[in-house]
Every structure is written in C-alpha cells, then in structure tokens.
C-alpha positions as a Markdown table, in Angstrom:
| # | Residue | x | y | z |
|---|---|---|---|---|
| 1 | Unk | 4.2 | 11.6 | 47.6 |
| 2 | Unk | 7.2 | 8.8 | 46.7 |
| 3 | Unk | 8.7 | 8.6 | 43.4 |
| 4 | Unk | 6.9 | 5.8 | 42.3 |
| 5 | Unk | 3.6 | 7.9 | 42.5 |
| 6 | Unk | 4.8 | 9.8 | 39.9 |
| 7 | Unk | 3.2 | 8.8 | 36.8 |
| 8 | Unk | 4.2 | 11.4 | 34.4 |
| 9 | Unk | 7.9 | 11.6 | 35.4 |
| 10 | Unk | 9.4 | 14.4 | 32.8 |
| 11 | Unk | 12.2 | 14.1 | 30.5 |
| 12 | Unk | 15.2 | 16.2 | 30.1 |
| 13 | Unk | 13.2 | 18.3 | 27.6 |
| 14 | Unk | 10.5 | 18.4 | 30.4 |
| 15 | Unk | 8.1 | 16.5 | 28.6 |
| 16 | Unk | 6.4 | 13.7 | 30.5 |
| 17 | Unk | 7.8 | 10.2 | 29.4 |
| 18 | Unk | 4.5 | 8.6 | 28.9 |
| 19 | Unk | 3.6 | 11.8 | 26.5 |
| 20 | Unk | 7.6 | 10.9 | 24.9 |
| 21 | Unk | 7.4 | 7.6 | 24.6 |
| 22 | Unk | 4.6 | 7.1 | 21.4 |
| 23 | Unk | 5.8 | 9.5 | 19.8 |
| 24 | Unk | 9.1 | 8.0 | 19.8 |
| 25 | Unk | 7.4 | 4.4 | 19.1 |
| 26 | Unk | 5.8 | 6.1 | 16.0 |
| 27 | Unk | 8.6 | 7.7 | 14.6 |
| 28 | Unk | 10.6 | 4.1 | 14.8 |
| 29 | Unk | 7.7 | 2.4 | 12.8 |
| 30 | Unk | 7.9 | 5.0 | 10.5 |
| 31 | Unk | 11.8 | 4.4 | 10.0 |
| 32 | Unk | 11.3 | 0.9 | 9.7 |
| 33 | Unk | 8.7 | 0.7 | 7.1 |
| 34 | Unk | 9.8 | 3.6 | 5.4 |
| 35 | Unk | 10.0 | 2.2 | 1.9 |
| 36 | Unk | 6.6 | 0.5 | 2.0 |
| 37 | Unk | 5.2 | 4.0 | 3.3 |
| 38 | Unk | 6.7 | 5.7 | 0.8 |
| 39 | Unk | 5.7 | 3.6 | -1.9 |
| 40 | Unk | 2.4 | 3.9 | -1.2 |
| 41 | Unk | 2.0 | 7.5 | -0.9 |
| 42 | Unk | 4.0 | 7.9 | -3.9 |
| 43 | Unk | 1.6 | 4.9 | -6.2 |
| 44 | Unk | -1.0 | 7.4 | -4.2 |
| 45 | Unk | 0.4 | 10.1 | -5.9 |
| 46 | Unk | 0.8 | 9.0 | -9.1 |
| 47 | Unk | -2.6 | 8.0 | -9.5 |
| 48 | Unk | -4.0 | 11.3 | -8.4 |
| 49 | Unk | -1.8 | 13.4 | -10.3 |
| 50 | Unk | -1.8 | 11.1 | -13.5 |
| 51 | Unk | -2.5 | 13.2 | -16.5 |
| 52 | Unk | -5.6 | 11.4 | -18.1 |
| 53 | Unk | -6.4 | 10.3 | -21.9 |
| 54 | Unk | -9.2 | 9.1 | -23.6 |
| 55 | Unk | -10.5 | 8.7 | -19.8 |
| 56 | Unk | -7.5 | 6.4 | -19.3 |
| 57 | Unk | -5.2 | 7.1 | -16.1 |
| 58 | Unk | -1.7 | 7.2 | -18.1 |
| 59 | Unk | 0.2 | 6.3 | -15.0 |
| 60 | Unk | -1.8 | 3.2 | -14.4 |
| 61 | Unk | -1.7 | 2.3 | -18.6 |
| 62 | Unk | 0.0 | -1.0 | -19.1 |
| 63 | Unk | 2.7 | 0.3 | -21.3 |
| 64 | Unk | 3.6 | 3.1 | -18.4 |
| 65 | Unk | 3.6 | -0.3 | -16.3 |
| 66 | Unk | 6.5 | -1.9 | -18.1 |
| 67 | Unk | 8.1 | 1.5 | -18.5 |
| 68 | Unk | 8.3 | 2.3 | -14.7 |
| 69 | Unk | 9.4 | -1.6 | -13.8 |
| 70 | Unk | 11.8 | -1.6 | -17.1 |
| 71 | Unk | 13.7 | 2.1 | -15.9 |
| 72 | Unk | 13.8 | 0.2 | -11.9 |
| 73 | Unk | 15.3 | -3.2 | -13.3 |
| 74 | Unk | 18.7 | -1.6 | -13.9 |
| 75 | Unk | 19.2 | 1.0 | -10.9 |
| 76 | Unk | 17.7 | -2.4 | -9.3 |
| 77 | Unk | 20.4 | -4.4 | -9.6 |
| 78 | Unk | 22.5 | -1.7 | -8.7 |
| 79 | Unk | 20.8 | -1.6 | -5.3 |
| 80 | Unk | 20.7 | -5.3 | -4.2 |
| 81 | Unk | 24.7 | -4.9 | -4.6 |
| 82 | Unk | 25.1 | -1.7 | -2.8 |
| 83 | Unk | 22.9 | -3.2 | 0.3 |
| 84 | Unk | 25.5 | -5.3 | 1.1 |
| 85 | Unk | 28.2 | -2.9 | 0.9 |
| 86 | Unk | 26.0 | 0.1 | 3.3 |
| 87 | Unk | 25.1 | -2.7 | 5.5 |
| 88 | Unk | 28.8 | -3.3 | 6.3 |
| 89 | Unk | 29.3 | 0.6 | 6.7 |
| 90 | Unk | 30.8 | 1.0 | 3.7 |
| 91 | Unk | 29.6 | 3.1 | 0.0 |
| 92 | Unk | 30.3 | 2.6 | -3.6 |
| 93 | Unk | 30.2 | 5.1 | -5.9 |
| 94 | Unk | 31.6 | 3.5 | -8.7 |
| 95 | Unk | 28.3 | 1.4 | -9.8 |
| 96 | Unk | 27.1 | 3.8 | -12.4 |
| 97 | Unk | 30.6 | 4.0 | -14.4 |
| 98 | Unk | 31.4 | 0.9 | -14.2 |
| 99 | Unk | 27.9 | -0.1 | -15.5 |
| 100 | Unk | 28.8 | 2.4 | -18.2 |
| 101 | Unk | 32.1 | -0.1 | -18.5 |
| 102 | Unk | 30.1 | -3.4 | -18.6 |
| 103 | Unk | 27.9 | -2.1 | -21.3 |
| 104 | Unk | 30.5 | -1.1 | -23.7 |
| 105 | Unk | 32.4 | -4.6 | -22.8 |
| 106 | Unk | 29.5 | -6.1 | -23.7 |
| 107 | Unk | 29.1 | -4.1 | -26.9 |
| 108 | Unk | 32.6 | -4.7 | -27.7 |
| 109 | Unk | 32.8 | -8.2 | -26.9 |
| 110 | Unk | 29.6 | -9.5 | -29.1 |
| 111 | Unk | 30.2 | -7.2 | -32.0 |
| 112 | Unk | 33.9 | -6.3 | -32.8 |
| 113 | Unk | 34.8 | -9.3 | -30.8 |
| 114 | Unk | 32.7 | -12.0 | -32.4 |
| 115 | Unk | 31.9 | -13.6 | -28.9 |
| 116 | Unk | 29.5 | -15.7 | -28.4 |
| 117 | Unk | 26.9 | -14.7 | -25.8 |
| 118 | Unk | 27.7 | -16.9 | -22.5 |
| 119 | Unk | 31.4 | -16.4 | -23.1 |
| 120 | Unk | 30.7 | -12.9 | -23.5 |
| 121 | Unk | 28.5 | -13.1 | -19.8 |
| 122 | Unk | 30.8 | -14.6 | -18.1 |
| 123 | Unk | 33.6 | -12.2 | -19.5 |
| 124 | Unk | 32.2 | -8.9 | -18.5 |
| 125 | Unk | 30.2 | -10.2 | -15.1 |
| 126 | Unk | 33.9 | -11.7 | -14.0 |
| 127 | Unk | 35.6 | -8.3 | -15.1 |
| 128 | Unk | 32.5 | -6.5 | -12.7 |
| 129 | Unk | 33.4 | -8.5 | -9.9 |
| 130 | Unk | 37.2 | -8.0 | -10.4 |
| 131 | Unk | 36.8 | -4.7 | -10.4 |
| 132 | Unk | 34.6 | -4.6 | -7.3 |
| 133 | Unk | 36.8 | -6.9 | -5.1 |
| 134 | Unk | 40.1 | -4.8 | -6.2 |
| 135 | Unk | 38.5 | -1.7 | -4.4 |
| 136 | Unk | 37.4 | -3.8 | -1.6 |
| 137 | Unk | 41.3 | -5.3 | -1.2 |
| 138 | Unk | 42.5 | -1.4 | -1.7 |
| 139 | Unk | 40.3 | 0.0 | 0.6 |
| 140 | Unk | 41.0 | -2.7 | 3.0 |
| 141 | Unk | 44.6 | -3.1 | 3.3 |
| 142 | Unk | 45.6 | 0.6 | 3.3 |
| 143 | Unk | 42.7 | 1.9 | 5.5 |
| 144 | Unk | 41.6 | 4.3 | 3.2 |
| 145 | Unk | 37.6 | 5.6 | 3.1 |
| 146 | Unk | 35.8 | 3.7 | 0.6 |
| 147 | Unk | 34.4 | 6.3 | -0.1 |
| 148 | Unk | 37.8 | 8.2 | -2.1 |
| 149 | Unk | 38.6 | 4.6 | -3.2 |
| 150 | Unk | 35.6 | 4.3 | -5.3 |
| 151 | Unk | 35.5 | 7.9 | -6.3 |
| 152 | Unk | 38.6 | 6.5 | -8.3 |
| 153 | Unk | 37.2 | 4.1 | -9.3 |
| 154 | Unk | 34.1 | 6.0 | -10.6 |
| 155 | Unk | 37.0 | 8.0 | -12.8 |
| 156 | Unk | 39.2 | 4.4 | -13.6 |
| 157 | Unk | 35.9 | 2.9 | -15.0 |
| 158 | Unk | 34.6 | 5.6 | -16.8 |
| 159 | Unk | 38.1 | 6.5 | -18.5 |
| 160 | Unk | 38.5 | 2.5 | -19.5 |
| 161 | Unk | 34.8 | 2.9 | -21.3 |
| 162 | Unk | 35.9 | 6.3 | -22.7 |
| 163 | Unk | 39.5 | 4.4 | -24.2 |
| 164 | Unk | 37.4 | 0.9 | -25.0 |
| 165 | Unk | 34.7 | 2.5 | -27.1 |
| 166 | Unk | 37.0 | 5.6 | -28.0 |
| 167 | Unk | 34.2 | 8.1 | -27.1 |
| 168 | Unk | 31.5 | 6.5 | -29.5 |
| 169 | Unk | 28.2 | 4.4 | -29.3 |
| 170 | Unk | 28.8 | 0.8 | -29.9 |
| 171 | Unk | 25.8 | -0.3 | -31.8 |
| 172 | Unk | 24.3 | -4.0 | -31.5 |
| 173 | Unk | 22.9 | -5.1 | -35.0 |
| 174 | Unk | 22.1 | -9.0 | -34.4 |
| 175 | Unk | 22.7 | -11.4 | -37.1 |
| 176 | Unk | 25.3 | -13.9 | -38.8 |
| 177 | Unk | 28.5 | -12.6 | -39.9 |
| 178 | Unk | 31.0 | -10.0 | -38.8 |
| 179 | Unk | 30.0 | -7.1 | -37.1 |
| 180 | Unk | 27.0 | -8.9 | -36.0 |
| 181 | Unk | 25.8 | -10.1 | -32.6 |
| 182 | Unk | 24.1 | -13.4 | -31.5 |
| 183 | Unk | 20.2 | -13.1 | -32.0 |
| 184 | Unk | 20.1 | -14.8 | -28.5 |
| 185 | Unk | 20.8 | -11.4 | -26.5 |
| 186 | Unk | 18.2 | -9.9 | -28.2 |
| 187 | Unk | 15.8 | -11.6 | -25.6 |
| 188 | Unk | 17.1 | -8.9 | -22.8 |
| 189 | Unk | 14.6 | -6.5 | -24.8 |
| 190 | Unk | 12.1 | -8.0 | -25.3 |
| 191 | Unk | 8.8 | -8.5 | -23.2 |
| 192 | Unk | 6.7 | -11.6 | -21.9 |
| 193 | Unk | 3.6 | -11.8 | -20.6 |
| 194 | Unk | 1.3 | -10.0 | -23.2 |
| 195 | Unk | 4.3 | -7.6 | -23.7 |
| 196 | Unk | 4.3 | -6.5 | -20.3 |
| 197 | Unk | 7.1 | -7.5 | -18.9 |
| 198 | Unk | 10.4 | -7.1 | -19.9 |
| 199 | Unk | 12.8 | -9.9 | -19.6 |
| 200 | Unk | 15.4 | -7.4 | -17.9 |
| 201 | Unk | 13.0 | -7.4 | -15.2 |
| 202 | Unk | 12.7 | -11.0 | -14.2 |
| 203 | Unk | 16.7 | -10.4 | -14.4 |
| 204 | Unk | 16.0 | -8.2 | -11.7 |
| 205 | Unk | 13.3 | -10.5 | -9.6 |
| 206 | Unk | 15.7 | -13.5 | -10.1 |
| 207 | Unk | 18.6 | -11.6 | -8.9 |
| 208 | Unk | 17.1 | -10.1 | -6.0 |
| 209 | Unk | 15.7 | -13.7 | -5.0 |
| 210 | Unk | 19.4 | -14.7 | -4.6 |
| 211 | Unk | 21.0 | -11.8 | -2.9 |
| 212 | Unk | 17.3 | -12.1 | 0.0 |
| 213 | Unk | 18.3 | -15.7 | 0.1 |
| 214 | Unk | 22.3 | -14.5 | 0.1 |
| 215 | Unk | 21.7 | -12.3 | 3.2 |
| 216 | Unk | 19.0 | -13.7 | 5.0 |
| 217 | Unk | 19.7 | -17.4 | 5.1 |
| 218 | Unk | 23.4 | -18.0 | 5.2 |
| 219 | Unk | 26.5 | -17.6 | 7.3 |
| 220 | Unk | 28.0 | -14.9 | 5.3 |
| 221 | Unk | 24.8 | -12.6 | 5.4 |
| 222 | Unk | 25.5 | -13.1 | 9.0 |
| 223 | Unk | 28.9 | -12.0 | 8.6 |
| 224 | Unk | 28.1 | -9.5 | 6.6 |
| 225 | Unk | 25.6 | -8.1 | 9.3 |
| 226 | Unk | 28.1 | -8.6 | 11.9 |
| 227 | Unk | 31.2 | -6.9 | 10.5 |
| 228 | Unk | 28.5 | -3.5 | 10.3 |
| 229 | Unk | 27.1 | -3.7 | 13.7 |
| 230 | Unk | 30.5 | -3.7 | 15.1 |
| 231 | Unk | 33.6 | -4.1 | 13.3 |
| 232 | Unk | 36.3 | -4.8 | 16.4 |
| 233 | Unk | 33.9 | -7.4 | 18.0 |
| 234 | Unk | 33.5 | -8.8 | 14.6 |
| 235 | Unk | 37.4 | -9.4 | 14.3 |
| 236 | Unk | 37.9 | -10.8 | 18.1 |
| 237 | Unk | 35.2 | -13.2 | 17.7 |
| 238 | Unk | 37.2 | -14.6 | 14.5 |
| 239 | Unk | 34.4 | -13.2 | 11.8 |
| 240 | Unk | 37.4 | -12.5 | 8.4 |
| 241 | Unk | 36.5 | -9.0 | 8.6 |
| 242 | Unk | 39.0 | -8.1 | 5.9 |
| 243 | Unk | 37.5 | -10.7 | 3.1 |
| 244 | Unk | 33.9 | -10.1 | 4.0 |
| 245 | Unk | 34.8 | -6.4 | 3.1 |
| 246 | Unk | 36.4 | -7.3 | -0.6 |
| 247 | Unk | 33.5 | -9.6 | -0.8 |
| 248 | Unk | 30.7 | -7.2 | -0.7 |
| 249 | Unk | 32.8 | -4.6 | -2.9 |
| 250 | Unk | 33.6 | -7.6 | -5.3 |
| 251 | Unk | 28.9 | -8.5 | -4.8 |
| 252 | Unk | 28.5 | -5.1 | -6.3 |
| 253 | Unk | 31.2 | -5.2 | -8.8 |
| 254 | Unk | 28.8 | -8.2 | -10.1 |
| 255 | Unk | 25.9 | -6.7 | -9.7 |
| 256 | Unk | 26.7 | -3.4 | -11.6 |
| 257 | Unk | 28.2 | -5.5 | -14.1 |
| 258 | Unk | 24.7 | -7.6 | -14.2 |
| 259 | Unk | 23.1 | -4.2 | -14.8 |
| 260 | Unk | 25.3 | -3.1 | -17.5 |
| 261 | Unk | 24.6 | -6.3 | -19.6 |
| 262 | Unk | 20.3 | -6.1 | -19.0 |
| 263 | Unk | 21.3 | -1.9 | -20.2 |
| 264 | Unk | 22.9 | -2.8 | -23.3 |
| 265 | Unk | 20.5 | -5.7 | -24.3 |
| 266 | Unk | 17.7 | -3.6 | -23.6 |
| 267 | Unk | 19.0 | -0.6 | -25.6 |
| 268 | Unk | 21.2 | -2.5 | -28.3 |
| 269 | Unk | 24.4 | -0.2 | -27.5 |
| 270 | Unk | 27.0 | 0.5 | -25.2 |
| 271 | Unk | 27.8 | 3.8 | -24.3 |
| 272 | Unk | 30.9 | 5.1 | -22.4 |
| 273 | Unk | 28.8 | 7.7 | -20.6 |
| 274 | Unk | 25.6 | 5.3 | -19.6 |
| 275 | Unk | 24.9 | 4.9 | -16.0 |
| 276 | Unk | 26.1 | 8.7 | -14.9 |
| 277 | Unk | 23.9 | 9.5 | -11.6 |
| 278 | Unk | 23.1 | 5.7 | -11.2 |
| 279 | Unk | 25.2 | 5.9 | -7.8 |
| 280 | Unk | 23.0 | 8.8 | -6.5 |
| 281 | Unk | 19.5 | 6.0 | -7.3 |
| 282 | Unk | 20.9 | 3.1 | -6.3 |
| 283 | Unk | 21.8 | 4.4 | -3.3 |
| 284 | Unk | 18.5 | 6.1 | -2.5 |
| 285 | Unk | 16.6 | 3.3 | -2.9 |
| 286 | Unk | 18.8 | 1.1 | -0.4 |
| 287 | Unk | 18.5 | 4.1 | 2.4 |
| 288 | Unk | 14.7 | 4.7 | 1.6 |
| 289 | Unk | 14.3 | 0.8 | 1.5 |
| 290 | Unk | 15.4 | 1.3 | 5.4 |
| 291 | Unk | 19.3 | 0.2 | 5.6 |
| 292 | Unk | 21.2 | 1.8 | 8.0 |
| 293 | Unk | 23.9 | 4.0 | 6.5 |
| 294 | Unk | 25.6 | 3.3 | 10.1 |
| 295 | Unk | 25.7 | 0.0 | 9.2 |
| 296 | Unk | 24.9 | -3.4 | 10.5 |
| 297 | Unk | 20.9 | -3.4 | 9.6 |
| 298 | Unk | 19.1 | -3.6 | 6.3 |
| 299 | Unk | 16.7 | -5.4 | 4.0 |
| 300 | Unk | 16.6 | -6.6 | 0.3 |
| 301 | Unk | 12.9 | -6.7 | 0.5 |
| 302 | Unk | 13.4 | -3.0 | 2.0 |
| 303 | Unk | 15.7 | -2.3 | -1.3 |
| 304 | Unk | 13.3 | -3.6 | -3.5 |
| 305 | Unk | 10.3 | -1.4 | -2.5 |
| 306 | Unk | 12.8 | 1.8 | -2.6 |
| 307 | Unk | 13.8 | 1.1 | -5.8 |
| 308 | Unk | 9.9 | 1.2 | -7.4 |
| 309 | Unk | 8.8 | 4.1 | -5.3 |
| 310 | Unk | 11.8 | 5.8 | -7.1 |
| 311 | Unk | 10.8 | 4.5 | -10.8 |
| 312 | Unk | 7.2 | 5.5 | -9.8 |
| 313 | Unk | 8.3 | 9.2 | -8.2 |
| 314 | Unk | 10.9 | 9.6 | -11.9 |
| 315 | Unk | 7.7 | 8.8 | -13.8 |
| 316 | Unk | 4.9 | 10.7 | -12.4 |
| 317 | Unk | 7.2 | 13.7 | -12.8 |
| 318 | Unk | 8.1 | 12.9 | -16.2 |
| 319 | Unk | 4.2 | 12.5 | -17.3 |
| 320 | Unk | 3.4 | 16.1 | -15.3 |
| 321 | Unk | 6.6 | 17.3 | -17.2 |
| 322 | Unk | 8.3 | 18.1 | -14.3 |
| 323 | Unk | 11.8 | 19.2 | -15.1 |
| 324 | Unk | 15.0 | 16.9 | -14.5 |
| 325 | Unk | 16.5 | 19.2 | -12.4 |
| 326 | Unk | 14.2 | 18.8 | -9.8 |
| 327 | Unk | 14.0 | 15.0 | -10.1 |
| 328 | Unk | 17.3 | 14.9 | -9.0 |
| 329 | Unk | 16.4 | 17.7 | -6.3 |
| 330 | Unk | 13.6 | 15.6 | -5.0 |
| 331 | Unk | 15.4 | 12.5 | -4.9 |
| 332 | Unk | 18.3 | 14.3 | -2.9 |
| 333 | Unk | 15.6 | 15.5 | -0.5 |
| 334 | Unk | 14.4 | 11.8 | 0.3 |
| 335 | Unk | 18.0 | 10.6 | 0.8 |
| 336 | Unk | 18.4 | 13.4 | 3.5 |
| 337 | Unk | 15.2 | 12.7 | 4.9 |
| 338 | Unk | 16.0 | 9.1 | 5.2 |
| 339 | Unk | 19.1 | 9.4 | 6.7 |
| 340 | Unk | 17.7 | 12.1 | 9.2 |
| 341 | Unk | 15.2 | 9.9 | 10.1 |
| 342 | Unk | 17.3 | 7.4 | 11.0 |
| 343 | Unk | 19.9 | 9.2 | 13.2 |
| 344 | Unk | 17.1 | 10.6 | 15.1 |
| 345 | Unk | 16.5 | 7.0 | 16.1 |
| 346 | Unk | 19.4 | 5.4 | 15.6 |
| 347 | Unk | 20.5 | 8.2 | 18.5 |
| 348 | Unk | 17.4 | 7.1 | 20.5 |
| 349 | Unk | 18.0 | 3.2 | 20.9 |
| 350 | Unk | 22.2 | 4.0 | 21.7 |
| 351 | Unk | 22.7 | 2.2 | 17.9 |
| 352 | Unk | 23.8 | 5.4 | 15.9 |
| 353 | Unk | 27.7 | 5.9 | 15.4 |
C-alpha cells in the first residue's frame, strides 16, 4: 500500500485527519459567529426562565424591552470605541471613568456653568477625545503597555470627576434661570415610538452606523486592520502606525465621552463614580461579538450583538433575582470562554500571537 492509499492518515494526537478536520471546521464557525450564537441562546434563555405575571412573559413585556436596549445603549457606545482599539492589539481601561468624567462635565457645564447644550456637546465630546488621543501619544511614544497607560488613566479620570463635582451628585433640574439646564437635553430621556424607545438608543444605532461605515468602508479602517494583523509590515509598507494608534485611543476617548453625555441625560445627574465596571462590559461585548484580542480581526456588527446578549444575560438575572455577584462572575466566565475559544483557533490557522 502507497501513501496516497491512505485515507485516514493520523494526526500527531493519532487521530485520523478526516475525523480532525470537522471538528476543527465546527469549532471555527462557532468562533466566528459567536455573538449571534450567544444571543440567541441567551433571548432563548430569557424567555424560558422569564418569571411570568398576569400570564405575561416579563422578559418579553415592552417596558423590560426598552429597559434591556436603554441599560446596552451606554456600555454600547463604549464598545463600538473599544473595537477599534482590540482590533489594533491594543485595550482601554479607562472608558468607564472617564464616562464617569464626561457626565459630571456635562452636569457641570449645563447647570453651574450656564452652557448652552451644543457648546456644552461639543465641550465634553472634545475633552473625551483629548483624553483618549493623549494616552494613545503616551503609550505610543514611550513604548509603554496600554494597558498600565490607561490603568492611569482610569485613576486620572476618575480623580478629575472626584475634584470637579467634589464627591457629590450634580443634579440636572431643566428650566430658565440660574442653576437650571436647557429643556433641550431633556430629550436624551425620553422615549419614541409609543414610549418604547429611548432616544439614547437611536444615539446608540446612529453611532454604531458611523463607526460600521468607519471601519468597513474606508482607508483608515483598513489601516486600522492592518496595524493589528501585523504591526512591522504595517510600518515598512508606509501605513502611520504611530497616528493610527493615538487615533483609535483618541475614537474611544469620543465614544466614552458620547456615553457619558446619553448617561447623564438619561439620568439627570452626573456622578463622579458612574461608569465603574463599564470597562469589564464593554470589553465583553467586543470579544463575545468575535474581535480578536490578538488583534487584526473584528466586527461592529459582531460588537453590536455582544452588547444585547449582555443587556439580555444582566436582565434575566436580575428578573430571577440573581445576585450581582454572580453577574459579574458570569460575565467574567464568557470573556474567558471567548478568548479561549479563540486561541484554540487562532493557534490552528498559524494567526494567534
């Protein structure tokens, strides 16, 4: 008998490679459609665990609705941002502080300030991205992990909320007069659509239109893409490596900033310690959504999905009282399995670092 007669030639585990080789192409489905997967077994889930009144499935109410797509709006926004940044390689962990930051700025601005809403906008999304790109250029030109960079940052945004607001609630009463904001923010709480959908998430839809038509359709997407799949081919084929970097950080400076503007209109306060955890979410959703945290591959649409499955998972705990605690334990858990799933075939296809 030849070698090519041999049909079921083993691998190095001694398993045949025919018998290898679905199993492999199942597991790589899997990974890439991971956040529809899980968003359906999770809507599943929810509607077979929903507590039930007056014969209503609570989970499936419309006022659960616009709860579940209200909480994934903010942690949302978060994500589209934070896409950009894992797809280059790179992790922020400053996006819940300095929403916490952008809310108070908000608070500040409109009330004690007496702004008017746009210049209020414009202030605290250009401070966000500020913020964002100033990590991006530290990170960048000293070589330093982003990930200790924005662990400082976490602590720099979160102290400037703590010295803004001095350790209080900044409470938005709308009117005329001092002490009073515009009437016109008011709209970020309010809901359309036979008070279904809140007006923070069409922020959220409009937003993540841009940043699909952002990475998808343009030449820094491409770079963007490029710099993560590999870095030192990036730079020799003359791709600014360095400013796509401070780019992305300065995207989700914006974007955090976005979400602490929709968190204060929809709660009419700013709060120093808002957004604590956010980080942990955001990031979730993006891995779930099927971004590689090796870099170099990823989807908004991915994002998106991640980020409801999460809102759906928080919710149906919350309606079977399930405990915080393990919330955050569960969530953990699907962030490992994520990431686990993807080395495993990341590690099979020669593309995991």
């Amino acid at each position: 008998m030849t070698p090519s007669d041999n049909t079921e030639a083993a691998t190095p585990g001694g398993v045949p490679a025919q018998a290898e080789r679905p199993r492999r192409d199942i597991l790589a489905v899997v990974v890439r459609f991971q956040s529809l997967i899980g968003l359906a077994l999770v809507l599943a889930g929810g509607i077979a665990f929903s507590p039930v009144r007056r014969g209503t499935l609570l989970f499936l109410a419309p006022d659960n609705v616009a709860n579940i797509i209200r909480a994934v709006s903010e942690t949302g926004i978060i994500a589209l941002g934070m896409t950009f940044v894992i797809i280059t390689g790179g992790i922020d962990l400053s996006v819940g502080a300095l929403l916490g930051l952008s809310s108070v700025l908000t608070a500040t601005l409109l009330v004690n300030g007496g702004w008017g809403v746009l210049p209020t906008l414009a202030a605290v999304l250009a401070a966000g991205t500020l913020f964002g790109m100033a990590q991006g250029v530290i990170s960048t030109r000293f070589r330093l992990e982003a990930f200790i960079v924005t662990l400082a940052g976490l602590q720099i945004a979160r102290g400037l909320a703590l010295v803004i607001s001095h350790n209080q609630y900044i409470n938005i009463s709308y009117g005329e007069g001092a002490g009073l904001a515009p009437q016109a923010f008011a709209v970020l709480g309010t809901r359309l659509f036979g008070n279904v959908v809140p007006v923070a998430t069409l922020v959220f839809l409009a937003l993540a239109v841009i940043a699909t038509v952002l990475l998808n359709t343009t030449r820094f997407g491409r770079y963007v893409f490029a710099v993560g799949g590999n870095e030192r081919a990036s730079r020799l084929s003359g791709i600014p490596v360095g400013q796509v970097r401070i780019a992305v950080y300065g995207l989700t400076g914006f974007m955090s900033a976005a979400a602490g503007i929709v968190h204060a209109g929809q709660f009419s306060f700013g709060s120093p310690n808002d957004g604590a955890g956010y980080e942990l979410t955001a990031i979730a959703a993006v891995v779930i959504g099927g971004t590689s945290l090796f870099g170099g591959a990823g989807t908004m649409v991915g994002t998106i999905a991640g980020s409801i499955m999460l809102g759906a998972l928080a919710n149906i705990l919350q309606l079977n009282n399930i405990s915080a605690a393990l919330q955050l334990l569960a969530t953990g858990a699907i962030i490992v399995l994520a990431a686990v799933l993807q080395a495993i075939v990341g590690r099979r296809d020669g593309s995991g670092r």
